[in-house]
C-alpha positions as CSV (number, residue, x, y, z in Angstrom):
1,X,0.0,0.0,0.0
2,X,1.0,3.8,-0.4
3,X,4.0,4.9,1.9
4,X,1.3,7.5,3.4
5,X,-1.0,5.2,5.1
6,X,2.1,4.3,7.7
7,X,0.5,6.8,9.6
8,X,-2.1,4.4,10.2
9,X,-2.1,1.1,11.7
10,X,-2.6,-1.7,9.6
11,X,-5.8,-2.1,10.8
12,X,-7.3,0.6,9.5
13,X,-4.8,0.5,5.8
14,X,-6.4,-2.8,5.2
15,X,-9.8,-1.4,6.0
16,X,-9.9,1.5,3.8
17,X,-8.2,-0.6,1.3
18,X,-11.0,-2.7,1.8
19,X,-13.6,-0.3,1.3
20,X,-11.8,1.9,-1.6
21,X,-11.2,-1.3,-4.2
22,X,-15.5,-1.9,-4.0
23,X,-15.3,1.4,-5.6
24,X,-13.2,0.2,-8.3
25,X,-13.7,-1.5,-11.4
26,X,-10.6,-4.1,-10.8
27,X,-13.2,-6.7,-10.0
28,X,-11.2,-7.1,-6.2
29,X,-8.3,-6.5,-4.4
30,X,-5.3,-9.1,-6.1
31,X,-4.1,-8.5,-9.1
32,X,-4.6,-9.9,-12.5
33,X,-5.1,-9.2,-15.9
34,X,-7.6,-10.9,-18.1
35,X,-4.8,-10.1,-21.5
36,X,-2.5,-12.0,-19.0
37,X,-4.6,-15.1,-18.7
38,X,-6.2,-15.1,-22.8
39,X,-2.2,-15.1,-23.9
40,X,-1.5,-17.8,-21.1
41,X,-4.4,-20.1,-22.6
42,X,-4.0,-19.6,-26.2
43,X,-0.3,-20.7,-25.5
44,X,-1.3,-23.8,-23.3
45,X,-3.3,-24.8,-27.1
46,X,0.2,-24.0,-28.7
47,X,-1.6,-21.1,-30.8
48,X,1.5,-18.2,-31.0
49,X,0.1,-15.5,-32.1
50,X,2.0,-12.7,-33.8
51,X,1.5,-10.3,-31.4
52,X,1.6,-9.9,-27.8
53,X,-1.8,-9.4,-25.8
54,X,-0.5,-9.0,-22.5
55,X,2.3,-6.1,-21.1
56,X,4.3,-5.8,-18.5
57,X,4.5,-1.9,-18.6
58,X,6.6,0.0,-17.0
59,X,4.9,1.9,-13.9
60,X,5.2,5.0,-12.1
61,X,6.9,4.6,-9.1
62,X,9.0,1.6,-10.5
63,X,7.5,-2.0,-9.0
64,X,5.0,-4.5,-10.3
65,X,1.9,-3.6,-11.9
66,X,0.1,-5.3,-8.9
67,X,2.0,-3.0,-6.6
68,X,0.9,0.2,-8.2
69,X,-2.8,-1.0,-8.1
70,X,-2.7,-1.2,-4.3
71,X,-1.1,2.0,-4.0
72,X,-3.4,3.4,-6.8
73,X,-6.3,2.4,-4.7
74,X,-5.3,4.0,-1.8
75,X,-4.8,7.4,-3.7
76,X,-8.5,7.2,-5.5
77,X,-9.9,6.5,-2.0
78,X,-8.3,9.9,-0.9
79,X,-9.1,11.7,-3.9
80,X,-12.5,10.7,-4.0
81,X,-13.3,10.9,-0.4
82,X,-14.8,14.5,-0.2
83,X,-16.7,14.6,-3.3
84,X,-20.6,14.0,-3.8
85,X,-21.5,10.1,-3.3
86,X,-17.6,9.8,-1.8
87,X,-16.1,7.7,0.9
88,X,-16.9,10.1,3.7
89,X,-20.5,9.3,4.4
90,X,-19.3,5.3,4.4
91,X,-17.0,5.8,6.7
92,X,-19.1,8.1,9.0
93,X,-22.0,5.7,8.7
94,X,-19.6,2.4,9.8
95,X,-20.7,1.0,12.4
96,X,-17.7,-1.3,12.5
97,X,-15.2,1.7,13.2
98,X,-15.1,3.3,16.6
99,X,-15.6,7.5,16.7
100,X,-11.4,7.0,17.3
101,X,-10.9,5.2,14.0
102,X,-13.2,7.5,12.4
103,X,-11.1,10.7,13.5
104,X,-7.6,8.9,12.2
105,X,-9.3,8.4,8.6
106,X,-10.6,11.9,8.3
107,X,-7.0,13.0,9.7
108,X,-5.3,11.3,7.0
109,X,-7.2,11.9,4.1
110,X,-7.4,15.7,5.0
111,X,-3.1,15.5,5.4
112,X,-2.9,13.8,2.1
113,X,-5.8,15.3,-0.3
114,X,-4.0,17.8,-2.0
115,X,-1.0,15.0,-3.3
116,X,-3.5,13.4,-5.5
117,X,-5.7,16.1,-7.2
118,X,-4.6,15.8,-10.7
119,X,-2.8,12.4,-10.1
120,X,-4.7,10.3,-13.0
121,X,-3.2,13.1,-15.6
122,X,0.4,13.3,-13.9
123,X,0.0,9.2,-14.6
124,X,-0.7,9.5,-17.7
125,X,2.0,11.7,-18.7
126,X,4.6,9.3,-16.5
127,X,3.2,5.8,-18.2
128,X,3.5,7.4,-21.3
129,X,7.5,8.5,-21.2
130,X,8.3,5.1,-19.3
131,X,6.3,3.2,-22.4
132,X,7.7,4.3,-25.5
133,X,4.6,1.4,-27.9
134,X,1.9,4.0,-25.6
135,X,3.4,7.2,-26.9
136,X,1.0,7.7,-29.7
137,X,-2.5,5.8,-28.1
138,X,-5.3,8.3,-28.1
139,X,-7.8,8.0,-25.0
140,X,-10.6,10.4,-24.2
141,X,-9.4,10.6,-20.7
142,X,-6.6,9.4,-18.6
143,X,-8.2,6.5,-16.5
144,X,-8.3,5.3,-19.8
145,X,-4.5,4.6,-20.5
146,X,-4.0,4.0,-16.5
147,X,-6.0,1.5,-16.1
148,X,-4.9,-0.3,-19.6
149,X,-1.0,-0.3,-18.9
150,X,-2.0,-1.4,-15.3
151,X,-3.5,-4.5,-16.3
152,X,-1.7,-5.5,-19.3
153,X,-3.5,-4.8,-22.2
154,X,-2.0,-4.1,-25.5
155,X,-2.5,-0.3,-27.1
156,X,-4.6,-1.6,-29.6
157,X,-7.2,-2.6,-26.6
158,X,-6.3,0.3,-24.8
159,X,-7.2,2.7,-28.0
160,X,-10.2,0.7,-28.7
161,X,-11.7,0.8,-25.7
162,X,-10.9,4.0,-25.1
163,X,-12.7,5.2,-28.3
164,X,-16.1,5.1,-27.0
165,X,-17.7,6.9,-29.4
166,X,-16.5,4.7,-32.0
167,X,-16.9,1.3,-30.5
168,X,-19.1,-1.3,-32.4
169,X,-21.1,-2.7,-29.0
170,X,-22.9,-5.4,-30.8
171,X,-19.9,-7.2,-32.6
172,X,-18.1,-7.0,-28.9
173,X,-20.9,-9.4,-27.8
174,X,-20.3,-11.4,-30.9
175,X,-17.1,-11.8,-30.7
176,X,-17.4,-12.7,-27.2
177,X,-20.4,-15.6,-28.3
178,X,-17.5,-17.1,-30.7
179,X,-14.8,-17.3,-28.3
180,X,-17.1,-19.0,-25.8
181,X,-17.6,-21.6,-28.4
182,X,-13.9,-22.2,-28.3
183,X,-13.6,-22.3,-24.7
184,X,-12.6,-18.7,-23.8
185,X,-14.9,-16.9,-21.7
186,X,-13.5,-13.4,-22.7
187,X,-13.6,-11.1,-19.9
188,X,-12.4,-7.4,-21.3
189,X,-12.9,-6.0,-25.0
190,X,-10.5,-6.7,-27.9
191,X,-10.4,-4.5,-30.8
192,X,-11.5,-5.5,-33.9
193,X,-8.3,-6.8,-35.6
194,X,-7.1,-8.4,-32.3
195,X,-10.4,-10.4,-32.2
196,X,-9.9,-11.6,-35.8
197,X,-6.8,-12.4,-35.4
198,X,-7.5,-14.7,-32.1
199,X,-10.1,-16.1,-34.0
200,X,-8.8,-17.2,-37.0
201,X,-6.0,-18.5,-35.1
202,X,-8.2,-20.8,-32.9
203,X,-9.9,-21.8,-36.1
204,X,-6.4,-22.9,-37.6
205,X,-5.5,-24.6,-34.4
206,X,-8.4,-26.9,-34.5
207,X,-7.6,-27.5,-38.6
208,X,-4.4,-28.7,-37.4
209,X,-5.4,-30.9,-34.7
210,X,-7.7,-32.6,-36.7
211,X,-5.5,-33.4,-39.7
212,X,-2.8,-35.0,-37.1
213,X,-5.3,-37.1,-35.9
């Protein structure tokens, strides 16, 4: 977790952490990446593709991508803590947490909100120079790229699914209906190409097994 929240005791780090990562779309609080685990199954069928789906980027901070999650988590609980629909009514409304652990959140968050304002774009900017293939990927916003190079997935994803206002919705849930036919229960978007490419792949995979057999 983020240096910062030594000023708690780990009580109280693994609560909040606890209550920040419901907040966030990482489907829990361990690391992994869905590009990660397609790439690691395609290879178990000895499909090589000719391009990687899954990369280990280079995060801000230095460290694992699973390292900067936690620490990332911690930062969006701060940053988001004070707004409208925020953490602060939670944590006031816990009846869990004693008025004592109550006053040590509020302490820290209040000593720590200004770090992490504009921290997404400062993020963006750092993943950017430390990843010279995510140089040139165009996202609407920042959490965008962030949360791409933290789990892995290649610019073309992170482009894709960035491009929202471009993004064909209803041949995402086809290509996911194919893929389950294979086997592959698809659990983030693949742009166009990528899906095509895994696709024909599979489909030349099972040509191959069956004319060994």
């Amino acid at each position: 977790m983020n240096k910062d929240a030594n000023i708690l005791d780990k009580k109280l780090q693994m609560y909040i952490g606890s209550v920040a990562v419901r907040h966030m779309p990482f489907g829990g609080d361990k690391w992994d990446s869905s590009a990660k685990k397609l790439q690691e199954e395609l290879q178990m069928r000895g499909i090589k593709l000719p391009q990687k789906l899954f990369y280990e980027y280079k995060m801000p901070g230095g460290g694992t991508q699973g390292s900067f999650m936690n620490k990332f988590i911690m930062e969006r609980f701060i940053a988001n803590f004070f707004r409208t629909g925020g953490h602060a009514g939670e944590i006031l409304k816990d009846k869990k947490l004693t008025m004592r652990d109550k006053a040590k959140i509020f302490k820290y968050v209040w000593q720590n909100r200004s770090k992490y304002k504009d921290i997404l774009k400062q993020y963006e900017t750092e993943i950017r120079r430390l990843n010279p293939e995510l140089t040139n990927v165009r996202v609407n916003d920042s959490r965008s790229l962030v949360y791409g190079a933290m789990f892995g997935f290649a610019p073309a994803e992170i482009a894709y699914f960035a491009d929202t206002g471009h993004r064909d919705y209803a041949k995402e849930n086809t290509v996911s209906d194919t893929l389950k036919k294979y086997g592959i229960n698809l659990t983030y978007v693949l742009a166009p190409k990528t899906a095509e490419m895994i696709i024909n792949a599979l489909n030349q995979n099972i040509q191959n097994n069956s004319k060994e057999r």
